[in-house]
Backbone bond lengths (Angstrom), bond angles and torsions (degrees), N, CA, C in turn:
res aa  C-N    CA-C-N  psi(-1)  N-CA   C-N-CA  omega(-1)  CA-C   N-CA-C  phi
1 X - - - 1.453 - - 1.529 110.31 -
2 X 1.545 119.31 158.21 1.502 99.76 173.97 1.519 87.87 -124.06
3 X 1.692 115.09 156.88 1.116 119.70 -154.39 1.443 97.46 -128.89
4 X 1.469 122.28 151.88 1.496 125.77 -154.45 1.857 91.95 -112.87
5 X 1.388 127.67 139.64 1.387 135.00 -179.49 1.376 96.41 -155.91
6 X 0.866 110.38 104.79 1.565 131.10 -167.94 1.871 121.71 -144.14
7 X 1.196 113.47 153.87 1.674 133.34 171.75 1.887 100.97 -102.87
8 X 0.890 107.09 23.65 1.695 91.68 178.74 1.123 135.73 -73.17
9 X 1.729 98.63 -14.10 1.583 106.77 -149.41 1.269 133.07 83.64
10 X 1.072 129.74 -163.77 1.608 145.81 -143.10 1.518 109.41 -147.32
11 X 1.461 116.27 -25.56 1.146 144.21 -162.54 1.190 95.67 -127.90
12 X 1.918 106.35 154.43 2.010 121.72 176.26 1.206 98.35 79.78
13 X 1.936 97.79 176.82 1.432 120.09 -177.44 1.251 126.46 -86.52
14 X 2.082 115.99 -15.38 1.143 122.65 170.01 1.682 134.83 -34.25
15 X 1.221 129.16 -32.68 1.235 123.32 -156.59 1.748 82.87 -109.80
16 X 0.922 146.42 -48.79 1.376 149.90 148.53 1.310 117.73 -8.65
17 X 1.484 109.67 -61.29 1.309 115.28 -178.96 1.604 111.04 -67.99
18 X 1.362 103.65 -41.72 1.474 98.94 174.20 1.748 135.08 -45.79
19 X 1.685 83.93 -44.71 1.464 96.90 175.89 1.307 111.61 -76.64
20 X 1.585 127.46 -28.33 1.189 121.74 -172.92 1.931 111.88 -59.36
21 X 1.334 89.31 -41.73 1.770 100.86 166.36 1.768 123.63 -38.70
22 X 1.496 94.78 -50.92 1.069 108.83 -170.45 1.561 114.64 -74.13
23 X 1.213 100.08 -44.48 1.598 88.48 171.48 1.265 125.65 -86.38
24 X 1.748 130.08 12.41 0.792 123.96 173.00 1.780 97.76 -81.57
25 X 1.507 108.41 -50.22 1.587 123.26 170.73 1.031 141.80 -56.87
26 X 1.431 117.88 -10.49 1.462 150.68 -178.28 1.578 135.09 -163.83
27 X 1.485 104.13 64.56 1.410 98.13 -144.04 1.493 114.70 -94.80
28 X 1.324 101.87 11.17 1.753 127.80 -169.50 1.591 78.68 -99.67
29 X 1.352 152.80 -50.67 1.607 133.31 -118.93 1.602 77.18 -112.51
30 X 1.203 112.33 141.54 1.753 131.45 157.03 1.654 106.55 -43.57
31 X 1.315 132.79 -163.80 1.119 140.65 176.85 1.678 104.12 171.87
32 X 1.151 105.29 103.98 1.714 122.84 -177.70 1.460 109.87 -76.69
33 X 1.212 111.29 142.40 1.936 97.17 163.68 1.410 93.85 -117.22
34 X 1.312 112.08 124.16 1.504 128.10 -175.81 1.759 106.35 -95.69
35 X 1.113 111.28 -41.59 1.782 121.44 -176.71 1.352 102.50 -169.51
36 X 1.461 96.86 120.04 1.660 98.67 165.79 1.448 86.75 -114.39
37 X 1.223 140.40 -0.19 1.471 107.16 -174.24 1.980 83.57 -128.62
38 X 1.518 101.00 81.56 1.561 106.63 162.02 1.707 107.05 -105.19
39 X 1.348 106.83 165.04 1.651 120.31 -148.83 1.770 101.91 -42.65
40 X 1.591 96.65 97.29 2.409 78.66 -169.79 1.638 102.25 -45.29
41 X 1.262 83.85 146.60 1.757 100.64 145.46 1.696 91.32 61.95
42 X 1.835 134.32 16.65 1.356 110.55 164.30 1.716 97.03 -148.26
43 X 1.982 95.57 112.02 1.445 74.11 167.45 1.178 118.95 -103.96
44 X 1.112 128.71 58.40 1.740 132.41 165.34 1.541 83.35 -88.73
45 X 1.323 131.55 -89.85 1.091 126.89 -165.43 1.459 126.03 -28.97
46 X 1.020 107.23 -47.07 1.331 123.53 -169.35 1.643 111.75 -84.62
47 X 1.285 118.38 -7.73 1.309 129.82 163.88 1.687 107.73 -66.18
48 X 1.394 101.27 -60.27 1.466 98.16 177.42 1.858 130.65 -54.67
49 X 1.355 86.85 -26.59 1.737 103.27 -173.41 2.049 96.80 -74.14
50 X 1.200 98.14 -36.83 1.858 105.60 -159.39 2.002 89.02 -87.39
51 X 1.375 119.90 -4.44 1.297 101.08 -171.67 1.617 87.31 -92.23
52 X 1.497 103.42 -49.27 1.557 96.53 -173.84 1.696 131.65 -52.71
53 X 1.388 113.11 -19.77 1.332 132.56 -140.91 1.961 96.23 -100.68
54 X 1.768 78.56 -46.26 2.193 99.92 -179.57 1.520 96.53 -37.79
55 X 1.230 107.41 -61.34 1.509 121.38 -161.39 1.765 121.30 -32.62
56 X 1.234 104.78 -31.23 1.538 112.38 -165.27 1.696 107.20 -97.81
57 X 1.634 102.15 -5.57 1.667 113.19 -175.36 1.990 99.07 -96.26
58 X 1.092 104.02 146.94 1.730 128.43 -148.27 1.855 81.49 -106.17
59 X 1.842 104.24 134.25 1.109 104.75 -165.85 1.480 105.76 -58.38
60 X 1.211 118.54 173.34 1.330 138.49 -179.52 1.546 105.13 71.89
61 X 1.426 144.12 42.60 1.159 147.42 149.87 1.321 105.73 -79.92
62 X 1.499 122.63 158.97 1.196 123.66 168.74 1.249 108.38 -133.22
63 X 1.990 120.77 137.91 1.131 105.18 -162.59 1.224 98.72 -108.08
64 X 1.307 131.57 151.50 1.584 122.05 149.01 1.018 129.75 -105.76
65 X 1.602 114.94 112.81 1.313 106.39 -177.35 1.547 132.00 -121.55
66 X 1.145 115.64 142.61 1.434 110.50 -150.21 1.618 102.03 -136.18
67 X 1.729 126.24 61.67 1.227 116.33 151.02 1.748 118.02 -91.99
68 X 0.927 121.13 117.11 1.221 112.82 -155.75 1.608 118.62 -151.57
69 X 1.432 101.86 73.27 1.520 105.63 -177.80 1.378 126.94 -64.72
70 X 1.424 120.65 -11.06 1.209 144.38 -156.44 1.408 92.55 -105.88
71 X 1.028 157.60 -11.47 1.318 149.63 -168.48 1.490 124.16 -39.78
72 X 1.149 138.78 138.26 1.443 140.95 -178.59 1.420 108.90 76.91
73 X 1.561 124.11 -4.21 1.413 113.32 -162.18 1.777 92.16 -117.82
74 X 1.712 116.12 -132.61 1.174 100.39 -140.04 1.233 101.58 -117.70
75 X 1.341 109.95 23.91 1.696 117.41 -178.87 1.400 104.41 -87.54
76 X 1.302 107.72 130.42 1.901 113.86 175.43 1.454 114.01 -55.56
77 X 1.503 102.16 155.58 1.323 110.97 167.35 1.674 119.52 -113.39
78 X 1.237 126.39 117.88 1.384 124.64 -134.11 1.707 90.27 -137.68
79 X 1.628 101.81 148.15 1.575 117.48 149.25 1.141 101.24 -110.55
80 X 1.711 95.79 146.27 1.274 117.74 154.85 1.578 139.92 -131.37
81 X 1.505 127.71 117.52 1.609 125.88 -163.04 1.887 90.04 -87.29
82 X 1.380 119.35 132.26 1.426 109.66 148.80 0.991 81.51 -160.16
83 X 1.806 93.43 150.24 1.315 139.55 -149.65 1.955 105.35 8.98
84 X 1.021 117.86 75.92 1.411 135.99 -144.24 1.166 137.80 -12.40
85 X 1.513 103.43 45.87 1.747 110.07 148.35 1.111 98.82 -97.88
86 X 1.482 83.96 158.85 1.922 121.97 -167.36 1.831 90.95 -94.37
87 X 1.641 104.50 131.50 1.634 101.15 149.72 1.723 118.49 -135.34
88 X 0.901 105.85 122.41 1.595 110.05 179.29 1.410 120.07 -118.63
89 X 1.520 86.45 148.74 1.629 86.83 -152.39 2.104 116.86 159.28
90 X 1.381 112.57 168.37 1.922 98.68 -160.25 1.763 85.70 -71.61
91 X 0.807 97.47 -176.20 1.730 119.13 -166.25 1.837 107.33 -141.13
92 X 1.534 94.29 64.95 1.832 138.66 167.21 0.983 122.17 -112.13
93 X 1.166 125.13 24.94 1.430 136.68 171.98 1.695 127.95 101.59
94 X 1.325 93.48 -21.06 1.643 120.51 -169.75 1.895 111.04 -51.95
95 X 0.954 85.30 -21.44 1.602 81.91 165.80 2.273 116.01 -123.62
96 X 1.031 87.92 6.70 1.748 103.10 -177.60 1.776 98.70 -36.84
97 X 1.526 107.28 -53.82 1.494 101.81 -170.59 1.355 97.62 -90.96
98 X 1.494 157.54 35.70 1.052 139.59 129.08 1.470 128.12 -81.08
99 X 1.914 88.06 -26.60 1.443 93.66 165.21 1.881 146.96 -83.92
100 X 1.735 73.78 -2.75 1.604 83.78 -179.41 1.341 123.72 -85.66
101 X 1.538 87.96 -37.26 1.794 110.21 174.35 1.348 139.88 -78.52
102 X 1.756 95.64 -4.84 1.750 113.14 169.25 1.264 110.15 -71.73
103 X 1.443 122.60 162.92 1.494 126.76 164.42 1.407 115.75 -90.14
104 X 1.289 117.49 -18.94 1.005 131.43 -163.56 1.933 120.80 -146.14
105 X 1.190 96.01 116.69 1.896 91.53 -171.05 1.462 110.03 -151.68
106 X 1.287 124.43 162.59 1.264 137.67 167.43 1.509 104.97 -139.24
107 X 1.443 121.62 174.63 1.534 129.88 -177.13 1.389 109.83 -166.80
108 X 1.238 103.02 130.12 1.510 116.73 -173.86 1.610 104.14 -118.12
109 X 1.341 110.89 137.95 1.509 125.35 165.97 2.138 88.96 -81.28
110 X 1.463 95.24 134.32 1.436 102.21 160.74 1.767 116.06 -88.85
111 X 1.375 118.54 115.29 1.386 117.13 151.74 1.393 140.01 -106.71
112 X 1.831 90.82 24.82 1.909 89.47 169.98 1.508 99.62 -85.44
113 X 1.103 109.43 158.62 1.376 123.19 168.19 1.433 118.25 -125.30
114 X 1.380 130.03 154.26 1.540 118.70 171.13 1.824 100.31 -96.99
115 X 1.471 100.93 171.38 1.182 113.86 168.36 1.279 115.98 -43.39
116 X 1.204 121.16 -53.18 1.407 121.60 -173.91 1.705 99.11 -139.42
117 X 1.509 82.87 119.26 1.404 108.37 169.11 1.839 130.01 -127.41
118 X 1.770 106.48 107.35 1.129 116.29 -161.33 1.718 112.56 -63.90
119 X 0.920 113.16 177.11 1.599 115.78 -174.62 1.509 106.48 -81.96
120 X 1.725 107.57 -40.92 1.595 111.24 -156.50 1.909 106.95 -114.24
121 X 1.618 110.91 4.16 1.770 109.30 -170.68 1.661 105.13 -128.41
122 X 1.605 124.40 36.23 1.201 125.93 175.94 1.282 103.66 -39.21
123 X 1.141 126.10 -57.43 1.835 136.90 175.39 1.784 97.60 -14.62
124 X 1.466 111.28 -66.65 1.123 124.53 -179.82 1.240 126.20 -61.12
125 X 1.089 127.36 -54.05 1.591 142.63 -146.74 1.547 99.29 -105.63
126 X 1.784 115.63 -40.23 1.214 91.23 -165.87 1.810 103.16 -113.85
127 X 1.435 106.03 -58.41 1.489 117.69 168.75 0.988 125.20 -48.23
128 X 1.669 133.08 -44.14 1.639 118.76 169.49 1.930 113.90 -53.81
129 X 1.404 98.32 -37.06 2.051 87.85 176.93 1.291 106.87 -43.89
130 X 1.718 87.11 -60.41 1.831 98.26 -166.14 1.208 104.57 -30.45
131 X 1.514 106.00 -80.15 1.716 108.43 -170.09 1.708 117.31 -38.83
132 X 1.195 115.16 -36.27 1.502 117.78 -169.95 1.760 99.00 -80.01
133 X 0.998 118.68 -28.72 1.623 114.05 171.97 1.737 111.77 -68.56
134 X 1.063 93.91 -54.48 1.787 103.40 164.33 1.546 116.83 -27.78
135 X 1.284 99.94 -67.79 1.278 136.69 164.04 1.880 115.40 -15.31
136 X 1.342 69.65 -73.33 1.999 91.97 -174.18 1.704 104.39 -76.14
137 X 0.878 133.53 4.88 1.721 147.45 -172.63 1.276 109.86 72.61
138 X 1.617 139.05 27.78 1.149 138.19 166.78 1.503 110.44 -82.81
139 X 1.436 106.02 135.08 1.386 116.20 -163.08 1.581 111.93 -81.52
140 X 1.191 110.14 161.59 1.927 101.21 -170.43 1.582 108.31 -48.15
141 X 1.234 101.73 169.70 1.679 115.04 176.53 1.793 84.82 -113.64
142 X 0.725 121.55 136.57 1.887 133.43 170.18 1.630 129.91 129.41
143 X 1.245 113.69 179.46 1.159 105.67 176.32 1.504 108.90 -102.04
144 X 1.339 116.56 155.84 1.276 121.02 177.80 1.578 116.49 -52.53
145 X 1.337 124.05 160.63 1.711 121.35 -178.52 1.473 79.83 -120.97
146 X 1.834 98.28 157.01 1.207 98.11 157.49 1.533 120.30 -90.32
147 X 1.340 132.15 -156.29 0.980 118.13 -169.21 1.764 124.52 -107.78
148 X 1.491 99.65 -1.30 1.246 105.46 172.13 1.410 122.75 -115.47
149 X 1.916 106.52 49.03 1.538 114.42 -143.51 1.981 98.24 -115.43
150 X 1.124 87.31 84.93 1.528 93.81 177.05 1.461 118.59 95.19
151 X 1.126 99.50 15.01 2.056 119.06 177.70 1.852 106.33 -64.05
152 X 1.303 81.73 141.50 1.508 103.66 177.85 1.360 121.52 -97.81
153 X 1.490 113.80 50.07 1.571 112.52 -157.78 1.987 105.33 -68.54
154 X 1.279 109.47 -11.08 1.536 107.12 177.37 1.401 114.39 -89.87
155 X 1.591 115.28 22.20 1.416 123.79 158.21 1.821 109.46 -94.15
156 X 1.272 95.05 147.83 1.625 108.84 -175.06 1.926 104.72 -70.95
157 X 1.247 103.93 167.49 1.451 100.92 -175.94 1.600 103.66 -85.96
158 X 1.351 105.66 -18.79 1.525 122.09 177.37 1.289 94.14 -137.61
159 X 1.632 121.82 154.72 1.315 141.43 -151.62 1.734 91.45 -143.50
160 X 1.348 121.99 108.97 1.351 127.83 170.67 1.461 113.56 -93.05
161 X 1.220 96.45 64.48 2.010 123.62 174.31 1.561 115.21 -131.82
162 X 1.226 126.83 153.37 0.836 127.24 153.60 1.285 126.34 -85.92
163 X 1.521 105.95 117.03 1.552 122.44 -166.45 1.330 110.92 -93.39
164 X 1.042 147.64 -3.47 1.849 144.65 -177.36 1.710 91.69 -173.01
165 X 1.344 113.58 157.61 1.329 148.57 177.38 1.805 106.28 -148.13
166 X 1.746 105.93 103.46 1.189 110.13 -165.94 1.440 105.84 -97.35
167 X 2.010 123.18 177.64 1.307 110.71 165.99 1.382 120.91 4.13
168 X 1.594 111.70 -69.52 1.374 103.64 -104.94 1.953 86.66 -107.94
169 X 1.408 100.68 -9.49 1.405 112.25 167.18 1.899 96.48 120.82
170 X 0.924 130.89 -34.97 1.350 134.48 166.04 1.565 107.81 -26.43
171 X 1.829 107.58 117.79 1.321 120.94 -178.83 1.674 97.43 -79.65
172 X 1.399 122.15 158.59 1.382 131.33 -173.59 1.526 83.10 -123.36
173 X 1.660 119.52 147.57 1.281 117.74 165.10 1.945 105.88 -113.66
174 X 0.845 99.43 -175.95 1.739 105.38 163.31 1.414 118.52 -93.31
175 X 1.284 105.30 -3.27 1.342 110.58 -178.60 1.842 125.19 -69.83
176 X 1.157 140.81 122.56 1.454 143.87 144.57 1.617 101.11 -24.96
177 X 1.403 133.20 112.41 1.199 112.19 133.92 1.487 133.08 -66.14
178 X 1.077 113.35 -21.27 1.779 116.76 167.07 1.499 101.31 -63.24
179 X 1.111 104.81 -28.57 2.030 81.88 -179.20 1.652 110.68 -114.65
180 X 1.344 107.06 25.56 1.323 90.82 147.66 1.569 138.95 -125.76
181 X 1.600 149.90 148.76 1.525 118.49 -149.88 1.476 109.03 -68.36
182 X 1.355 82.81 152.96 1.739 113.78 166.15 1.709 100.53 -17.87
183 X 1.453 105.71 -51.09 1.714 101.07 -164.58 1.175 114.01 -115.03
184 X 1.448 116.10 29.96 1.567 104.10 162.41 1.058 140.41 -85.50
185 X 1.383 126.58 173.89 1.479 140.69 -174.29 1.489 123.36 -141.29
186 X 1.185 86.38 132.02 1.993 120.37 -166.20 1.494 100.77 -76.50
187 X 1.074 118.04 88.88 2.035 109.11 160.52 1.136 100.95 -78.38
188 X 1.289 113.24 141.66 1.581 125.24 -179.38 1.147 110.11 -148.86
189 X 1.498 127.90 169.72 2.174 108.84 147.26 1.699 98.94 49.26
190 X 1.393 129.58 19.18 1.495 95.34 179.41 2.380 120.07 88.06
191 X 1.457 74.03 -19.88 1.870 72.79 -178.19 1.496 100.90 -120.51
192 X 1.281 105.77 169.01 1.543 126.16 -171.35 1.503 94.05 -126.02
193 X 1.783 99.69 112.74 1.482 123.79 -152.56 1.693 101.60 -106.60
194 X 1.727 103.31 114.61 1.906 91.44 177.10 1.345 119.55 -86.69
195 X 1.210 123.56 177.59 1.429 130.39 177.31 1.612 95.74 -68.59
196 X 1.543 118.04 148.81 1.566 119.30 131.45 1.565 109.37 -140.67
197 X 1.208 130.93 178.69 1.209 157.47 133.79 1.551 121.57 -14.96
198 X 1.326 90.92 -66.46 1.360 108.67 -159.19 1.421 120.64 -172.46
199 X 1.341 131.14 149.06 1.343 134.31 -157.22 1.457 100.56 -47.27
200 X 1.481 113.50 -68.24 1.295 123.42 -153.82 1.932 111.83 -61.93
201 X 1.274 108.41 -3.36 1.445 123.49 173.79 1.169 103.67 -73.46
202 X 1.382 135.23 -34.55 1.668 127.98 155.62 1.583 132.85 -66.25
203 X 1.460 126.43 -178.94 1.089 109.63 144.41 1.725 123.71 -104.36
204 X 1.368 93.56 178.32 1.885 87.38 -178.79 1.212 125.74 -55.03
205 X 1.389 129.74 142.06 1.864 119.17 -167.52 1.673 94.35 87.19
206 X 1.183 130.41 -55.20 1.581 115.40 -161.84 1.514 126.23 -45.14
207 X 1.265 140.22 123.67 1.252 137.18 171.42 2.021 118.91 -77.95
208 X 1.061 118.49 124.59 1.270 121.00 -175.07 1.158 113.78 -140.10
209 X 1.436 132.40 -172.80 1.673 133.93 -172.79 1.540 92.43 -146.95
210 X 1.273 123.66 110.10 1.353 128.48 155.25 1.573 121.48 -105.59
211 X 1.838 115.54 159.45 1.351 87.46 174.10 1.901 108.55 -93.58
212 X 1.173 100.39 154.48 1.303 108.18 177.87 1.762 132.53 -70.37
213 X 1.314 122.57 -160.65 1.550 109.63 -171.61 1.537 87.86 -87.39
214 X 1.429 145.56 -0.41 1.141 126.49 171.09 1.388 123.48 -146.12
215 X 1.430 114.08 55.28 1.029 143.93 138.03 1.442 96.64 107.23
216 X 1.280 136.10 -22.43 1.177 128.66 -168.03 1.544 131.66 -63.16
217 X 1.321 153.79 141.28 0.837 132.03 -161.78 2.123 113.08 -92.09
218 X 1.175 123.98 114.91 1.591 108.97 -151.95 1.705 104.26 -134.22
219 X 1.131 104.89 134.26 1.281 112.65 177.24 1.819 135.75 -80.07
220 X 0.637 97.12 115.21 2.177 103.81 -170.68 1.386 116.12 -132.47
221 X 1.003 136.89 158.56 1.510 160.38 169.02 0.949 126.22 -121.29
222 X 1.823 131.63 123.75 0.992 120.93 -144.57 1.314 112.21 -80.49
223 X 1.518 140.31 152.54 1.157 133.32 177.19 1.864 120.01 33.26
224 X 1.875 86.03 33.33 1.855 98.91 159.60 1.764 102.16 -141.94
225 X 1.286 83.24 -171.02 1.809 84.95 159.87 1.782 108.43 -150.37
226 X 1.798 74.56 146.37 1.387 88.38 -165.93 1.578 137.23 -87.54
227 X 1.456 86.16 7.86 1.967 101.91 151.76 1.272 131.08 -66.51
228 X 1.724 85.17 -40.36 2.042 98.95 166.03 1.185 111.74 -62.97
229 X 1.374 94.26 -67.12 1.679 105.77 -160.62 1.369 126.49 -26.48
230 X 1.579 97.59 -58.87 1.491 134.76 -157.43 1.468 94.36 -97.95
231 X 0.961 119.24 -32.61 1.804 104.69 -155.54 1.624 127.48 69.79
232 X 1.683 99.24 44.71 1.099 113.70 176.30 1.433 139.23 -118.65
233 X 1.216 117.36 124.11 1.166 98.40 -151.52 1.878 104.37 -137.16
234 X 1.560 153.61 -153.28 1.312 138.15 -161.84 1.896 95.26 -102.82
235 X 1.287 96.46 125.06 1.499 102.19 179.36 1.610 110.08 99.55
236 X 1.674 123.91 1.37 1.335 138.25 141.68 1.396 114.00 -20.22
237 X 1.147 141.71 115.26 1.716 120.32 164.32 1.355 109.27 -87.07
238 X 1.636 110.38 152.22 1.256 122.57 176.63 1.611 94.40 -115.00
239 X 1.386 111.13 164.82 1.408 131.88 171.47 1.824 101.48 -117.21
240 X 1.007 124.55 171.61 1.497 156.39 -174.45 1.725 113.51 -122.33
241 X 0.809 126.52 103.70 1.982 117.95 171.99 1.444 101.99 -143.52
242 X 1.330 108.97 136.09 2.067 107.74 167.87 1.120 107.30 -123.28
């Protein structure tokens, strides 16, 4: 399948157009929309959200990902295989934590080009082929990258921010709950946030930090939300204390 990770929104013709590509280019392969509304315009954030998220997709997916403030200018446009999913997409960091945390990776600079290629809709013009060639088992168009080719090594392995604010108001952090102890606590918003389980382990109104269905460590209130609540919102800092 190739899977959609995107800043587009919810709203417009963007995510449409993408797919329209795709099924003209791949019209046998599914096409998921995983997030169109990932952190706009930052892929630090959104690195952390797409590392956690990759994980649950079965090798040979291909992702496309398209946060990309840099567009038309001088940031590469890159594939990447680890542990063998495909990600395509500019090469701004947006995949940094998929690449750190694979066992296994390669990276390709893309040099196909289409006929016409706009300044401001790479999403369109250049990355949906990619992905749909991927797709169909055609092997990258580019030259190999090496491996220390535009890396963000002065990013944390975990990011104590809040990286997504979903439906339901629940802050997402960058944080691993596997790597942090059994008994810690999240200051955030001003409060000193405990572990639970699960919503219903509070009472209603209570603010807490559980880890989520994909590992992340994320902040909610029971039967509130914790954008309101808290005053939290993507790029929030969290603290760590046990």
């Amino acid at each position: 399948m190739i899977v959609l990770f995107t800043d587009f929104g919810l709203r417009g013709p963007y995510t449409g157009q993408l797919k329209a590509v795709l099924h003209q280019m791949a019209p046998g392969v599914p096409a998921i929309d995983l997030f169109a509304d990932a952190p706009a315009g930052n892929p630090k954030a959104s690195a952390y959200l797409l590392a956690a998220y990759a994980a649950w997709f079965s090798v040979g997916t291909v992702f496309l990902g398209v946060v990309d403030p840099g567009v038309g200018g001088t940031r590469p446009a890159i594939v990447l295989e680890a542990d063998g999913r495909w990600y395509v997409g500019p090469g701004n960091g947006l995949f940094e934590l998929v690449l750190r945390r694979a066992t296994k990776t390669r990276s390709w600079d893309i040099d196909w080009r289409p006929e016409r290629l706009s300044a401001s809709f790479h999403g369109r013009e250049l990355f949906a082929p990619v992905a749909a060639m991927l797709a169909n088992g055609e092997p990258p168009l580019g030259q190999p990258r090496g491996d220390d080719a535009e890396r963000r090594t002065d990013w944390p392995d975990d990011l104590c921010e809040i990286v997504y604010v979903d439906h339901f108001g629940n802050a997402m952090t960058g944080l691993r709950a596997a790597k942090l102890p059994p008994n810690a606590r999240l200051p955030a918003a001003g409060r000193i946030l405990e572990r639970e389980r699960t919503f219903s382990d509070r009472p209603p109104g209570s603010a807490f930090w559980y880890e989520n269905s994909n590992g992340l460590a994320e902040i909610a209130v029971n039967q509130g939300r914790a954008d309101r609540d808290l005053g939290l919102a993507i790029g929030s800092p969290v603290e760590i204390v046990s």
